[in-house]
C-alpha positions as CSV (number, residue, x, y, z in Angstrom):
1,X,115.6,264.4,35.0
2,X,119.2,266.0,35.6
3,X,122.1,264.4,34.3
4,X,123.6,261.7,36.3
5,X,126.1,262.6,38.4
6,X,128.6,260.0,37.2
7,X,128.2,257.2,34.1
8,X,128.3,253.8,35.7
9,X,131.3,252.9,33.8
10,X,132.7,255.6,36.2
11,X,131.3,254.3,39.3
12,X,132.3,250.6,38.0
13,X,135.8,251.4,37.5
14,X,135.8,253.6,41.0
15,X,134.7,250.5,42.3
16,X,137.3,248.5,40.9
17,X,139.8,250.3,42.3
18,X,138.5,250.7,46.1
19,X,138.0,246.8,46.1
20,X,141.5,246.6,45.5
21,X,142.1,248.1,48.7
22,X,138.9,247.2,50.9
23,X,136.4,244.1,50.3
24,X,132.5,245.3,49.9
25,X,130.6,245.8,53.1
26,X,128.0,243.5,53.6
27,X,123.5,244.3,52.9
28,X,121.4,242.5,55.6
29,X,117.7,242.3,56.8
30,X,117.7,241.7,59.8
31,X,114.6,240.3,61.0
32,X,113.9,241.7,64.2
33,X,114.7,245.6,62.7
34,X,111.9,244.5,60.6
35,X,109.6,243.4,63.8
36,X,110.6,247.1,65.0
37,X,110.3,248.9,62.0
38,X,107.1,246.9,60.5
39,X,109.6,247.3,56.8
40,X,112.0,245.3,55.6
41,X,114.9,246.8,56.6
42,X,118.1,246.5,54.7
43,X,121.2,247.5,56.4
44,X,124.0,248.6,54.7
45,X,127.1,247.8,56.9
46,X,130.0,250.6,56.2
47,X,130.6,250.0,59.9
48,X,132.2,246.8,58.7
49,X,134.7,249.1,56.6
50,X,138.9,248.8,57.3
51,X,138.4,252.3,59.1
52,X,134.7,251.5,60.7
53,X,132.5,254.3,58.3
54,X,132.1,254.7,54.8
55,X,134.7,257.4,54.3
56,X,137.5,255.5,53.3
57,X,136.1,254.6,50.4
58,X,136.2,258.1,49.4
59,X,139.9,258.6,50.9
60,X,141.0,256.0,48.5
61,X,139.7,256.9,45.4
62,X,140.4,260.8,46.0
63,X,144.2,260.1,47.1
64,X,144.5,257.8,44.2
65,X,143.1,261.2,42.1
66,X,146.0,263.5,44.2
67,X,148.5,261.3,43.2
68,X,148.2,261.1,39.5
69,X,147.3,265.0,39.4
70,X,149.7,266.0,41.2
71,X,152.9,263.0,41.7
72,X,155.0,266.0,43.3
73,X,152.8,266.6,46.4
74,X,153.4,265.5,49.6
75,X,150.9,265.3,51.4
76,X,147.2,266.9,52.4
77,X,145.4,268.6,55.0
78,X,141.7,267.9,56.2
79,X,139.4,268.8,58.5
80,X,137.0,266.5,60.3
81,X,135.1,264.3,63.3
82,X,137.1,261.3,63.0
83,X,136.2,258.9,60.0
84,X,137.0,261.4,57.3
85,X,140.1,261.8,59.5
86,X,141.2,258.2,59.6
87,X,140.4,257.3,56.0
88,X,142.3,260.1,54.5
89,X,145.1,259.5,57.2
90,X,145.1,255.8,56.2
91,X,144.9,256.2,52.6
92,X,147.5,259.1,52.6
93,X,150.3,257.1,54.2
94,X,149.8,254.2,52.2
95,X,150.8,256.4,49.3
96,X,154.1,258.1,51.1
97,X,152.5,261.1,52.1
98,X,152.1,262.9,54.8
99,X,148.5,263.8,56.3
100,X,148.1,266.6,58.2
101,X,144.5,266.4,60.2
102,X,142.5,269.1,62.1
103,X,139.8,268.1,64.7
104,X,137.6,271.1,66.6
105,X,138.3,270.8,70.6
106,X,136.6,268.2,72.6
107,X,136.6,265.5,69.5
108,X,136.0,262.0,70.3
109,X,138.9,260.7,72.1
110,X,139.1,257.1,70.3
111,X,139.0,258.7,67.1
112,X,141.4,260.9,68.0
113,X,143.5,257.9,69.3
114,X,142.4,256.1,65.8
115,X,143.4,258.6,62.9
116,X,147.1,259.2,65.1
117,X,147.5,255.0,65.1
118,X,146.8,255.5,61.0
119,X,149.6,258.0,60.6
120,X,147.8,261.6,60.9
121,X,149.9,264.4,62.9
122,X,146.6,265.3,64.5
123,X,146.0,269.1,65.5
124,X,143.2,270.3,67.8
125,X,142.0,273.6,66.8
126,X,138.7,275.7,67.3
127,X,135.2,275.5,69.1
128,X,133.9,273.0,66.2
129,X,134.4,271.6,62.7
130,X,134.3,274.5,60.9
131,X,136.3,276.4,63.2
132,X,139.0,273.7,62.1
133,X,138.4,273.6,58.1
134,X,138.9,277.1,58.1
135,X,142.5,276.5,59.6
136,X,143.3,273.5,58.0
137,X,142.5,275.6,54.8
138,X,144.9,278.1,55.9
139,X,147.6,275.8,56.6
140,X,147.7,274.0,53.6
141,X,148.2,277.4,51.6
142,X,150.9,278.5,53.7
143,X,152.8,274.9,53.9
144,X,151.8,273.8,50.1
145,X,149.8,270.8,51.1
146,X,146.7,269.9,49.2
147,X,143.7,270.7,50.7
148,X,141.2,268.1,50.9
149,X,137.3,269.8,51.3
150,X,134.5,267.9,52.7
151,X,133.5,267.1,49.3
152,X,135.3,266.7,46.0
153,X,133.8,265.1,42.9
154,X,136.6,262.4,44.0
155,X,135.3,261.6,47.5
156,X,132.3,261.4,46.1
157,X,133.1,258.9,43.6
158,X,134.8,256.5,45.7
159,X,131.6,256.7,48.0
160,X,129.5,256.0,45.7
161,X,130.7,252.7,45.7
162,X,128.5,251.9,48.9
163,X,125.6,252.7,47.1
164,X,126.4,250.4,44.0
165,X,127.2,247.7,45.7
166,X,123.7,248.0,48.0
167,X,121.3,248.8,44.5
168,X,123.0,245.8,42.8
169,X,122.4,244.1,45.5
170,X,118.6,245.1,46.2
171,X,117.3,246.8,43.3
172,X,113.5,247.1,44.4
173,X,114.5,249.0,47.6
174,X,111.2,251.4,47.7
175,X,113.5,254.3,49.7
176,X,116.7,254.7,51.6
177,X,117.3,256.7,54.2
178,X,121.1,258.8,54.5
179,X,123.1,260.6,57.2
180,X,123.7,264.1,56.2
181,X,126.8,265.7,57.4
182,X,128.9,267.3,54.6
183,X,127.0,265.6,52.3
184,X,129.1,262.8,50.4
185,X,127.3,260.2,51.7
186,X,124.2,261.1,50.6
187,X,124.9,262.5,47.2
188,X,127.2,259.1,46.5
189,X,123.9,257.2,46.9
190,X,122.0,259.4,44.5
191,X,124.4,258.9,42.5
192,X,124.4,255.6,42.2
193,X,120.4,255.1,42.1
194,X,120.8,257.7,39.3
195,X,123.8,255.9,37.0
196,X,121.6,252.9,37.3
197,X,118.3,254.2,36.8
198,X,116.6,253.0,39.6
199,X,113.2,254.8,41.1
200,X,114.4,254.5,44.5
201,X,113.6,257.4,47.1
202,X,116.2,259.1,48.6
203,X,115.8,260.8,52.1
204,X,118.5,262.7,53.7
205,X,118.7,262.8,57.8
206,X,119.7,265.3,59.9
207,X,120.0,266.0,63.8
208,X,117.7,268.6,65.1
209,X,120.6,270.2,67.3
210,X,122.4,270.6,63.6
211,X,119.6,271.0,61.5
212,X,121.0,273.7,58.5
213,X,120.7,271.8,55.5
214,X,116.6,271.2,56.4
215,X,116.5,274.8,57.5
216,X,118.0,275.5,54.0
217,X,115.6,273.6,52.3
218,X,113.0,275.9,53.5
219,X,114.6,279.2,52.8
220,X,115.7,278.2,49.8
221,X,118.6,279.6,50.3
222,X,121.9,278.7,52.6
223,X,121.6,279.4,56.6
224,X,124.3,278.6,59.1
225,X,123.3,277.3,62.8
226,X,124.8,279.2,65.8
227,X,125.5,275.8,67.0
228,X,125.7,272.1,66.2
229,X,125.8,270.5,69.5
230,X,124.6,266.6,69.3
231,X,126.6,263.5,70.5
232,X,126.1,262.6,66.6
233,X,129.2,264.0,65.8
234,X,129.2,262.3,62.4
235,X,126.7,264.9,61.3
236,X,127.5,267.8,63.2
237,X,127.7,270.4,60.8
238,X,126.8,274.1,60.7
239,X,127.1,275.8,57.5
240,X,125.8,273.2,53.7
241,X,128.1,272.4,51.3
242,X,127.2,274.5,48.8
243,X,127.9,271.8,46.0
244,X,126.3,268.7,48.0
245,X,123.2,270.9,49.0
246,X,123.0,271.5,44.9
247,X,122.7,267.8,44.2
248,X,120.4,266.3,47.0
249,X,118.2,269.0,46.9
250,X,117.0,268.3,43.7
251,X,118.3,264.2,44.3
252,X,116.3,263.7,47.1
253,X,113.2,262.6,48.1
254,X,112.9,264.9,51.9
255,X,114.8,265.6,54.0
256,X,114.2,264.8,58.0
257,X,115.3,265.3,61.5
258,X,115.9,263.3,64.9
259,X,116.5,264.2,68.1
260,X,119.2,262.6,70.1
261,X,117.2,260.8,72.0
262,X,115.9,258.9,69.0
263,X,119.5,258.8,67.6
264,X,120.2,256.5,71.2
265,X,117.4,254.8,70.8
266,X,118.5,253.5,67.2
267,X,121.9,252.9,68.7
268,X,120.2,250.3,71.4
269,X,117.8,248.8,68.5
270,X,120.6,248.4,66.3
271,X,122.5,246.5,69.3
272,X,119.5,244.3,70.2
273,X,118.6,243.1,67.0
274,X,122.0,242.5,65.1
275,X,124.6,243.0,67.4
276,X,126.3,245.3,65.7
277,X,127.5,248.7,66.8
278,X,126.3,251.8,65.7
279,X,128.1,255.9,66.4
280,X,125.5,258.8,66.1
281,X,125.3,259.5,62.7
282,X,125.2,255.7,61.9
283,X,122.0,255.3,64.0
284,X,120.6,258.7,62.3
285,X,119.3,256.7,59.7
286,X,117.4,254.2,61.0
287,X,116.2,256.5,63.8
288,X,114.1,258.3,61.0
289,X,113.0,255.3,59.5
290,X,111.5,254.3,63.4
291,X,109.9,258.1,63.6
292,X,108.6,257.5,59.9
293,X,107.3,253.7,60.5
294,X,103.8,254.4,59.8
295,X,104.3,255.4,56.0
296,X,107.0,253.0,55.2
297,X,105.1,249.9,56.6
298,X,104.9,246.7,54.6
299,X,108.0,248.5,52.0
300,X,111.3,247.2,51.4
301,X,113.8,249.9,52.8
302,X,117.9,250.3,53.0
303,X,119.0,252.4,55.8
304,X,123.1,253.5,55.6
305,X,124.5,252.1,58.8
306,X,128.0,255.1,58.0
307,X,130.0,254.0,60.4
308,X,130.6,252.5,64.0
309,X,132.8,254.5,66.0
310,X,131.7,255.6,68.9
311,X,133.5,256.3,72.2
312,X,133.1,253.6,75.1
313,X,132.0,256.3,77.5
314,X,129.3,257.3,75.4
315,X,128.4,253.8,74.3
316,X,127.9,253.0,78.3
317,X,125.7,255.7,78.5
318,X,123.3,255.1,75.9
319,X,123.2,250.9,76.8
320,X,122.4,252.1,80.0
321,X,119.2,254.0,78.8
322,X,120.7,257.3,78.4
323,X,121.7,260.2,76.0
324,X,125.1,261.6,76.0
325,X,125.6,264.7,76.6
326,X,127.9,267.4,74.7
């Protein structure tokens, strides 16, 4: 077994510190996801977050990181959907700096609306969210702003926090399933299953319509999608992270795909049974456990509810029995 990623002293004292800026998000099982799912299904609730998704955590911990590295900067530049957006945006201007954030065209609106309302000068640029990181990239060379990648051994840290705080809560969870975008998410949760040597199964979820870290897994080797067109924006991603796709490749358990009509249909079981509200990517996860019901019957499962933002417009759509289109 590989070294763990971080020592839980380090994931203790991460958590330390983002609990002095957010509470922890809640675990539930809910009973009637487990009348649909025929598991006990823990949710962990990082749509309950200050910013509504997981990724502040990591915002917090890495701009606490910038700032003792680096007191003279002032400020960062990011690329992103939304929630990497806001927490970075909130976290940055908390600390006197500015935050610089690049979105591709046609980004959700609201969180558009949301990271300018936490202090980001927000700049549309490029067909999608790589199109942006590569310019965001760019700029922060030519204006001497720190860059901040979709994954940093910081972010990382900070979201591992998520995953503490759910396997010290339920230890004996047989697997949990995790949204894959850039890959923080997931590799936090190994992580922390890892520092504190637990046996639980880690499986990775990805859309179909963005599907290059599972078609990775089966080369072996790293292939880019043409496209990454799904209303799960959260996960939208076209080319691995080289480092994340190191760690859950050999971290997790499998890696699986949903369509986005299963995504909507988690979004709508998710609002029937707890009443809470799910984006895309926060769905993913327990749309894989519904299309994987049969083997986890009867077993004790976490699914990683990342975050909560999704636009009204689309919302309408998918309570009305649709699937959004993009």
């Amino acid at each position: 077994m590989a070294e763990p990623m971080f020592t839980l002293d380090e994931l203790q004292a991460a958590a330390a510190f983002v609990h002095s800026r957010m509470p922890p998000t809640p675990q539930y099982a809910w009973p009637l996801l487990a009348e649909a799912t025929g598991a006990e299904t823990w949710v962990k609730h990082e749509n309950h977050s200050p910013t509504g998704a997981f990724k502040i955590r990591g915002a917090h911990s890495f701009i606490d990181w910038l700032k003792r590295t680096q007191p003279d900067c002032p400020g960062i530049v990011t690329a992103t959907r939304g929630n990497h957006g806001q927490g970075q945006a909130l976290a940055a201007r908390a600390a006197g700096m500015v935050a610089k954030i690049y979105v591709p065209e046609g980004n959700s609106v609201e969180k558009n609306a949301a990271m300018r309302a936490f202090g980001a000068d927000l700049i549309v640029h490029g067909a999608d969210f790589d199109a942006a990181r590569q310019e965001a990239q760019r700029v922060a060379e030519a204006e001497g702003l720190a860059f901040v990648p979709p994954f940093h051994r910081e972010l990382v840290r900070g979201v591992a926090t998520y995953g503490l705080e759910l396997f010290t809560a339920v230890p004996d969870l047989h697997t949990v399933y995790v949204p894959i975008g850039c890959g923080s998410g997931i590799c936090g949760t190994i992580a922390a299953r890892d520092a504190l040597g637990l046996d639980t199964r880690i499986v990775g979820v990805v859309s179909e319509n963005a599907d290059c870290v599972l078609r990775s897994m089966a080369a072996g080797d790293y292939v880019e999608t043409e496209t990454a067109r799904t209303f799960a924006d959260g996960i939208a991603v076209r080319v691995p992270v080289p480092e994340a796709f190191d760690i859950f490749a050999r971290g997790a358990e499998r890696i699986v795909s949903v369509s986005d009509a299963e995504v909507a249909e988690a979004i709508r079981l998710y609002f029937r049974a707890t009443h809470n509200l799910a984006e895309g990517a926060g769905a993913a996860a327990l749309a894989a456990l519904m299309a994987e019901r049969d083997i986890m019957a009867g077993r004790r499962v976490g699914v990683i509810l990342c975050g909560g933002n999704i636009d009204s417009e689309w919302f309408g759509t998918v309570l009305s029995g649709g699937v959004p289109r993009v």
